[in-house]
VEXNUPA-17995 format. One record per residue (C-alpha): z, x, y; residue in one letter. Coordinates in pm, 1 decimal. Layout:
<milos>
{z->Z&x->X&y->Y&residuo->A};
...
</milos>
This chain:
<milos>
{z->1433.1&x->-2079.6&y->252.3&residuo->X};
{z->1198.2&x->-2121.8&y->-60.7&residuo->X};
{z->940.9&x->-1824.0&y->-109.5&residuo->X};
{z->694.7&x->-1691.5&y->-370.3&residuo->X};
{z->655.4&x->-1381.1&y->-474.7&residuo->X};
{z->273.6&x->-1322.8&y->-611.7&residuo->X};
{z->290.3&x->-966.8&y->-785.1&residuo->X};
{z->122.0&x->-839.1&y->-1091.6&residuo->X};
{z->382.0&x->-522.5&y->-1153.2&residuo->X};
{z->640.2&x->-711.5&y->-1325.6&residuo->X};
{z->857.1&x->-426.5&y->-1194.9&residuo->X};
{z->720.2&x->-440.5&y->-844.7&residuo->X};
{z->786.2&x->-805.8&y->-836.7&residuo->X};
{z->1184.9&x->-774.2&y->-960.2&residuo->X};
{z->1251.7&x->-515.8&y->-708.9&residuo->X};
{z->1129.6&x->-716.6&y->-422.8&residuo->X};
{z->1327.6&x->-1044.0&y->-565.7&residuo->X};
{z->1678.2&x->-818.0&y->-553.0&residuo->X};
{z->1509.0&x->-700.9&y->-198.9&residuo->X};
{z->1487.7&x->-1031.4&y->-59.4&residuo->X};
{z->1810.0&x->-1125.0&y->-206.6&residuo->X};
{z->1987.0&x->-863.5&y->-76.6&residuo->X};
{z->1854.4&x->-963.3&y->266.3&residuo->X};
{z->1972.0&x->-1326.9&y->224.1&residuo->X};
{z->2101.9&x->-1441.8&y->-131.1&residuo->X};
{z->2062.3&x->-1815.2&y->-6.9&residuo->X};
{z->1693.6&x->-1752.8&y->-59.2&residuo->X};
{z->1562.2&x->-1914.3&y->-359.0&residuo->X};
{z->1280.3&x->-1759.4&y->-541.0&residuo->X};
{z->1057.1&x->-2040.9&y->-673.9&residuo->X};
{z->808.5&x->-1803.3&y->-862.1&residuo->X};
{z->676.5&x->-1495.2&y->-920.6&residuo->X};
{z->363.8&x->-1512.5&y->-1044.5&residuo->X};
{z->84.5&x->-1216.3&y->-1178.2&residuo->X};
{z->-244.9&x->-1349.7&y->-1096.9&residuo->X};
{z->-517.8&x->-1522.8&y->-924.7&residuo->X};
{z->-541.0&x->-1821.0&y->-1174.3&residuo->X};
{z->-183.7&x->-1880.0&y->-1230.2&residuo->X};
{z->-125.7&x->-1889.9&y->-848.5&residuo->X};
{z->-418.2&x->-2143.8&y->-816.1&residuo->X};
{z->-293.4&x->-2345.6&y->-1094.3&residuo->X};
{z->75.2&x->-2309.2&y->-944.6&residuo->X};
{z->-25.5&x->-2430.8&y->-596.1&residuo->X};
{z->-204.9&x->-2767.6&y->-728.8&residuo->X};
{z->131.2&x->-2851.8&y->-905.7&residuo->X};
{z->361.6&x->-2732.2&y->-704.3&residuo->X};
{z->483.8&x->-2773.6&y->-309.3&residuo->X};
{z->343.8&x->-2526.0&y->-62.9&residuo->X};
{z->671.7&x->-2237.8&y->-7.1&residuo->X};
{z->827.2&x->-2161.8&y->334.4&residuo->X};
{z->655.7&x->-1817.9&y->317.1&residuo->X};
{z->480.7&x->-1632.4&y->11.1&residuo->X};
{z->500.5&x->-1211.4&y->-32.0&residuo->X};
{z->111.5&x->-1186.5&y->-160.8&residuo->X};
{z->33.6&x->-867.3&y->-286.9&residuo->X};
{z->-387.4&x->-815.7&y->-220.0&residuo->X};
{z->-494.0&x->-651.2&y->-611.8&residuo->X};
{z->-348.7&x->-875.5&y->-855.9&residuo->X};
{z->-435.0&x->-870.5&y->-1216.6&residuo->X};
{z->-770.4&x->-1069.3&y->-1225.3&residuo->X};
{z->-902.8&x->-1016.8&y->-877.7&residuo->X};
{z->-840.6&x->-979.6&y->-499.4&residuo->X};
{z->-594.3&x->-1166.4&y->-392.2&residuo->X};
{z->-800.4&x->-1366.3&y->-151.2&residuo->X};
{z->-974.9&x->-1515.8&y->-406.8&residuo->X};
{z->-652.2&x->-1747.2&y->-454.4&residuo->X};
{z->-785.4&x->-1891.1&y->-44.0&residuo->X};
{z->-1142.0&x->-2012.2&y->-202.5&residuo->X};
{z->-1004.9&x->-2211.8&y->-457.8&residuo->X};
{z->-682.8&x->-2358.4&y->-297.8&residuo->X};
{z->-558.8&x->-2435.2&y->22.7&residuo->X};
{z->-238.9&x->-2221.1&y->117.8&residuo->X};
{z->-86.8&x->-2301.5&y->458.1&residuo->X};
{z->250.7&x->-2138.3&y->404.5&residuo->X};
{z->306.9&x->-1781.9&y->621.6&residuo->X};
{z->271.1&x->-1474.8&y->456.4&residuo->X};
{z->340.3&x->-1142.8&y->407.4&residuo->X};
{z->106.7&x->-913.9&y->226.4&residuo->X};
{z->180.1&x->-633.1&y->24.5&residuo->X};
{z->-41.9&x->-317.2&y->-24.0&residuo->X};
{z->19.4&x->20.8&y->-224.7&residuo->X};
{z->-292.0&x->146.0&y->-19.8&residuo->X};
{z->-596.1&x->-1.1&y->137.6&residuo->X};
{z->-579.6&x->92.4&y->487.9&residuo->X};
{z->-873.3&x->-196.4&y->584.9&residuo->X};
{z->-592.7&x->-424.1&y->526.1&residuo->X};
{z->-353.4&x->-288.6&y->763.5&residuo->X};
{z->-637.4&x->-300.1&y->1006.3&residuo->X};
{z->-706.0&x->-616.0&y->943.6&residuo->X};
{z->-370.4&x->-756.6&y->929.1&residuo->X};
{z->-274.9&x->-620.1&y->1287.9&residuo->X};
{z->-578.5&x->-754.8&y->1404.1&residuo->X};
{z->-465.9&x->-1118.3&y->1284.7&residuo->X};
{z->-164.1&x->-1063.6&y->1373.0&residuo->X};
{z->-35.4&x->-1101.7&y->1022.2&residuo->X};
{z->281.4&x->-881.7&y->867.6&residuo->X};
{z->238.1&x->-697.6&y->605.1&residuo->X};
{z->448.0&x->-462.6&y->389.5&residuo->X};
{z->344.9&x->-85.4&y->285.5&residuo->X};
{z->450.4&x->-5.2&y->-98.2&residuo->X};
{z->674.9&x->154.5&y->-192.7&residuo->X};
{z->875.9&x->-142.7&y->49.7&residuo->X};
{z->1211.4&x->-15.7&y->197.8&residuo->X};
{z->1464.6&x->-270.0&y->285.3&residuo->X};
{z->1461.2&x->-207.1&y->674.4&residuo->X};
{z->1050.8&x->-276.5&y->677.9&residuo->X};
{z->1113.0&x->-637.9&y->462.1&residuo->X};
{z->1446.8&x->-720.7&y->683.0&residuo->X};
{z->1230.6&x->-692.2&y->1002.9&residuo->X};
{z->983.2&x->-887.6&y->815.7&residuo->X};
{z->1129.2&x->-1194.3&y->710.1&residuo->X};
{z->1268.1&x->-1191.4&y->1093.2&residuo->X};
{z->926.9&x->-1206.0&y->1222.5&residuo->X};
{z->909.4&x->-1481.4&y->1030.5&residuo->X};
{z->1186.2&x->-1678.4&y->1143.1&residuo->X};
{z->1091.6&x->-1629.7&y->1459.5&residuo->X};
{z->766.8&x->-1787.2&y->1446.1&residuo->X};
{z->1014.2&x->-2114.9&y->1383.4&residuo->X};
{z->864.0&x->-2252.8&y->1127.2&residuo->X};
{z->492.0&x->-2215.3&y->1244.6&residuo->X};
{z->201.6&x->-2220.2&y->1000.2&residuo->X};
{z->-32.7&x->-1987.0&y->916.5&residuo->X};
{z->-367.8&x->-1903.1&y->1131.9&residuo->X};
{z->-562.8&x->-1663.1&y->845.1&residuo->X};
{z->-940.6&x->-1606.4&y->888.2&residuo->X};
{z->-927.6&x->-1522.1&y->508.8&residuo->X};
{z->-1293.7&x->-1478.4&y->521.4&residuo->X};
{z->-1269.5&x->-1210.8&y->803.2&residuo->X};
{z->-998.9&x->-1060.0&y->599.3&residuo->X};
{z->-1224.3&x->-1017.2&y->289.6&residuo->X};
{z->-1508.8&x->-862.3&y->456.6&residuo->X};
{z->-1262.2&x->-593.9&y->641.5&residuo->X};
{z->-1079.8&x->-480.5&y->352.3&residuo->X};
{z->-1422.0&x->-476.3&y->206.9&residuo->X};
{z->-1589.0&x->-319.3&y->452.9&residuo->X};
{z->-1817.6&x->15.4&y->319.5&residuo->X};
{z->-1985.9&x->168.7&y->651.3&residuo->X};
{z->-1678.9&x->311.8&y->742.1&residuo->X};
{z->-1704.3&x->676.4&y->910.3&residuo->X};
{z->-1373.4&x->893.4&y->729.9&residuo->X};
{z->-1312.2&x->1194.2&y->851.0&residuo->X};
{z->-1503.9&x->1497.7&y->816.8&residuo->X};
{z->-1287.8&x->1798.6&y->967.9&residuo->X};
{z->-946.1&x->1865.7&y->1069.6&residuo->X};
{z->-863.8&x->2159.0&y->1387.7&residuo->X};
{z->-508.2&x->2222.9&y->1389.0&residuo->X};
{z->-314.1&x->2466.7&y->1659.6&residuo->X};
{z->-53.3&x->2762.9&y->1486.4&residuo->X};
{z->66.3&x->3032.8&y->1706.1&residuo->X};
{z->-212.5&x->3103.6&y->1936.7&residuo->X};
{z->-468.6&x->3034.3&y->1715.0&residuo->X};
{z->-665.2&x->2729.8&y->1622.8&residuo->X};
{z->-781.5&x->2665.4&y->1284.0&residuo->X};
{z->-1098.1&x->2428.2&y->1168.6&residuo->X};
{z->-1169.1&x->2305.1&y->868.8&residuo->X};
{z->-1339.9&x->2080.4&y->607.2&residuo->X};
{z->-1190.1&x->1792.0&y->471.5&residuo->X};
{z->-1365.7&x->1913.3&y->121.2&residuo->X};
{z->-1128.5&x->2269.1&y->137.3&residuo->X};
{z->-810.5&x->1994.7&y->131.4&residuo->X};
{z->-591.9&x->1998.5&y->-170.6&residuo->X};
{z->-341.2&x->1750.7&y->-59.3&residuo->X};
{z->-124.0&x->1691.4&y->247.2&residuo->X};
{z->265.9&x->1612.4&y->242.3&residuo->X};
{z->544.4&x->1541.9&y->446.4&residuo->X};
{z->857.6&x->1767.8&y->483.2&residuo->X};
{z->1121.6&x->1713.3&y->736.9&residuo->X};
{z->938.4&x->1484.6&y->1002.7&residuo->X};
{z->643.1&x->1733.8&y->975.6&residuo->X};
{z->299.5&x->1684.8&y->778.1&residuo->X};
{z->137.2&x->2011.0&y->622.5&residuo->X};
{z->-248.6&x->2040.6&y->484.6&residuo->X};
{z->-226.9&x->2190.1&y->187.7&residuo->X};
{z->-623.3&x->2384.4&y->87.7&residuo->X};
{z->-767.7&x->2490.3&y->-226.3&residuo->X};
{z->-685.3&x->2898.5&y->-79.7&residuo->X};
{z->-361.9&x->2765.8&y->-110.1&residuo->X};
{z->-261.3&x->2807.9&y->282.1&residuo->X};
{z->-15.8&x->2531.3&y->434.8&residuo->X};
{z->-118.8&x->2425.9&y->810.3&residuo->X};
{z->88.9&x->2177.4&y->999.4&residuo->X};
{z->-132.3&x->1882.6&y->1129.9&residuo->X};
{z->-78.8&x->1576.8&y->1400.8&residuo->X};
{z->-111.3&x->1276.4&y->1181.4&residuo->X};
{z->168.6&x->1145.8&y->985.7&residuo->X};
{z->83.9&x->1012.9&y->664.7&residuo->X};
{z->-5.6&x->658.9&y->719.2&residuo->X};
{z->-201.7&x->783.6&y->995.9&residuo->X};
{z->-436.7&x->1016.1&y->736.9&residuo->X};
{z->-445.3&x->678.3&y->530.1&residuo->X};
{z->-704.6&x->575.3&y->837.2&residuo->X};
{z->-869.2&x->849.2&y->868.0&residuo->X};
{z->-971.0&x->976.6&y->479.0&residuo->X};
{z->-1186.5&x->825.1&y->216.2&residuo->X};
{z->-932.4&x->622.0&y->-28.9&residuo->X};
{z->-1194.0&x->705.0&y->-315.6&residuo->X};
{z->-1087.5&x->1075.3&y->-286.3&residuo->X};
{z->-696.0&x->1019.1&y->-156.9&residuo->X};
{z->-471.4&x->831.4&y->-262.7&residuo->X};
{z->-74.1&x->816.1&y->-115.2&residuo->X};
{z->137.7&x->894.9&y->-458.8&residuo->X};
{z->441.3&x->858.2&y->-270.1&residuo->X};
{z->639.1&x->874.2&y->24.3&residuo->X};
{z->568.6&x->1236.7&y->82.7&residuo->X};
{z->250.0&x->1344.8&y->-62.6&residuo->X};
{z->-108.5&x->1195.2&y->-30.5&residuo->X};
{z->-339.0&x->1386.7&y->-273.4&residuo->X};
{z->-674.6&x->1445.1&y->-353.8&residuo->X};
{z->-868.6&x->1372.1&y->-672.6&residuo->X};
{z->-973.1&x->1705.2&y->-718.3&residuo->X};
{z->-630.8&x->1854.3&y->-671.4&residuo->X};
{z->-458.7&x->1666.0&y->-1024.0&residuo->X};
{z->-496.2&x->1910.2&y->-1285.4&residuo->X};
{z->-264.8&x->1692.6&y->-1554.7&residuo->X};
{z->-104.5&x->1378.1&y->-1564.2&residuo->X};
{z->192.5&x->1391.2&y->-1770.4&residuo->X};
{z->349.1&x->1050.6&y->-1908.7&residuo->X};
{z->678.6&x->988.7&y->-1927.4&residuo->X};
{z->948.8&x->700.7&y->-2033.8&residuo->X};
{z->937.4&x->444.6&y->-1852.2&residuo->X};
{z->615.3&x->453.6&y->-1670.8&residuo->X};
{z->705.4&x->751.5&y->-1499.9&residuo->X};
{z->371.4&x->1009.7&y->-1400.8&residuo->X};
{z->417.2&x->1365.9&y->-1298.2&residuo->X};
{z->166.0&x->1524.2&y->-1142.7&residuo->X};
{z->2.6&x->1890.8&y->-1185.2&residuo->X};
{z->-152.9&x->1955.1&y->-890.3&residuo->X};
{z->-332.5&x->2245.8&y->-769.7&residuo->X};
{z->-234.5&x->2495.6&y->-575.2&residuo->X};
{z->108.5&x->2460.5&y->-724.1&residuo->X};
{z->291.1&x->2205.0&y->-479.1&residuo->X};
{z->627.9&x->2327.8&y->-338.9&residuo->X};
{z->878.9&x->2004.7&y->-520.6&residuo->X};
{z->768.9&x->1815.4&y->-869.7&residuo->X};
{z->497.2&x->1549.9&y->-768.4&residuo->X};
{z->558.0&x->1191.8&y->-911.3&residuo->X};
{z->377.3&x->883.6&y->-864.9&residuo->X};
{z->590.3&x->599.1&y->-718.3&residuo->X};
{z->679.5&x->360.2&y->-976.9&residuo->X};
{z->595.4&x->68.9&y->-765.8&residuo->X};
{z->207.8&x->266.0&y->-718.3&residuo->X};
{z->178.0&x->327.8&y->-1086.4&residuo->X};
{z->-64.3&x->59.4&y->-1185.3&residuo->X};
{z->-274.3&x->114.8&y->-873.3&residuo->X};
{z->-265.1&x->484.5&y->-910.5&residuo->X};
{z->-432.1&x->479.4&y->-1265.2&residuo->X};
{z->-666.6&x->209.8&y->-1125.1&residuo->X};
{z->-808.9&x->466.8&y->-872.5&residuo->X};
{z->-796.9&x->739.6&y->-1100.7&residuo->X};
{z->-1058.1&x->519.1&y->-1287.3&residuo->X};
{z->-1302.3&x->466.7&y->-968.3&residuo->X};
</milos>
């Protein structure tokens, strides 16, 4: 099997080669390959993959813009660090997709999905996927009720610090600094709240704007987070969501 990889975190990128490897190591890599116009100038020189990992922001623009200029009939399998109007989307079209930080299990089931579609090209409404994952008039949620003891609890979305995940439970965390356990795991609250205001920093916390009182910097890439209240465990940013983390802290 030939793939591409289209990726513009070099680091990103290498993990999901060894990934793929890992899964097969008969699998050869043809490229990997940062942005719109070096994919567009790669697929007019180059034959068309067996199936292409296509991460949606690349260094120079959406993705998508890669479908106006060129066309790609190989299979894919998008990547997103957050955007929940592509996961929408992508179920709709019936189109895999990957969740970043990717975990071996989620691209092993992938690439079978693939193989068993036997070889079949492609269907993508790219132009239905670019108005959905641009879509504004979205309604986010406003309130959250959640049940403790024999009480139940309401409240504003705007008294949420941050949420996070802790043993197979997900806790609201609010500005007073009280912890409440809600029903929604954390890719579920990715549908529900404004990605303007949260954004997923890692596998167990999704945090509001509002809530970072310092970003420190580290070797390496690495970002630690002061967030307020004081979170229970040190808050870093994934390394494969840095770039798109300091890209939303700039919205």
């Amino acid at each position: 099997m030939n793939i591409l990889i289209i990726e513009d975190e070099q680091l990103a990128a290498r993990r999901l080669e060894n990934m793929v490897l890992t899964y097969d190591p008969s699998i050869k890599v043809l490229a990997k390959l940062e942005s719109v116009k070096d994919s567009v100038e790669w697929f007019r020189n180059n034959a068309h993959p067996d199936l292409i990992f296509l991460d949606i922001h690349l260094e120079d623009d959406l993705s998508f813009a890669i479908f106006e200029k060129v066309k790609v009939e190989s299979p894919i399998i998008f990547t997103t660090a957050f955007d929940e109007y592509a996961i929408r989307a992508f179920k709709l079209k019936s189109i895999d997709y990957l969740l970043k930080p990717i975990v071996q299990e989620d691209l092993n089931n992938a690439i079978a999905k693939y193989k068993e579609w036997s070889g079949q090209k492609s269907n993508i409404d790219m132009s239905a996927l670019f108005d959905l994952i641009n879509k504004k008039e979205v309604a986010y949620r406003d309130r959250f009720s959640v049940s403790y003891g024999q009480k139940i609890k309401s409240f504003n979305v705007t008294e949420i610090a941050y949420f996070y995940s802790k043993e197979g439970m997900t806790y609201a965390v609010l500005i007073d600094q009280k912890h409440y356990p809600v029903d929604y795991s954390l890719d579920n609250l990715l549908n529900e709240l404004n990605p303007i205001d949260f954004f997923r920093i890692n596998r167990q916390y999704l945090i509001k704007h509002s809530s970072i009182k310092q970003v420190h910097v580290f070797p390496k890439s690495h970002l630690k987070l002061e967030l307020v209240p004081k979170p229970l465990d040190d808050t870093f940013v994934s390394i494969d969501k840095v770039t798109a983390f300091k890209k939303w802290l700039g919205e």
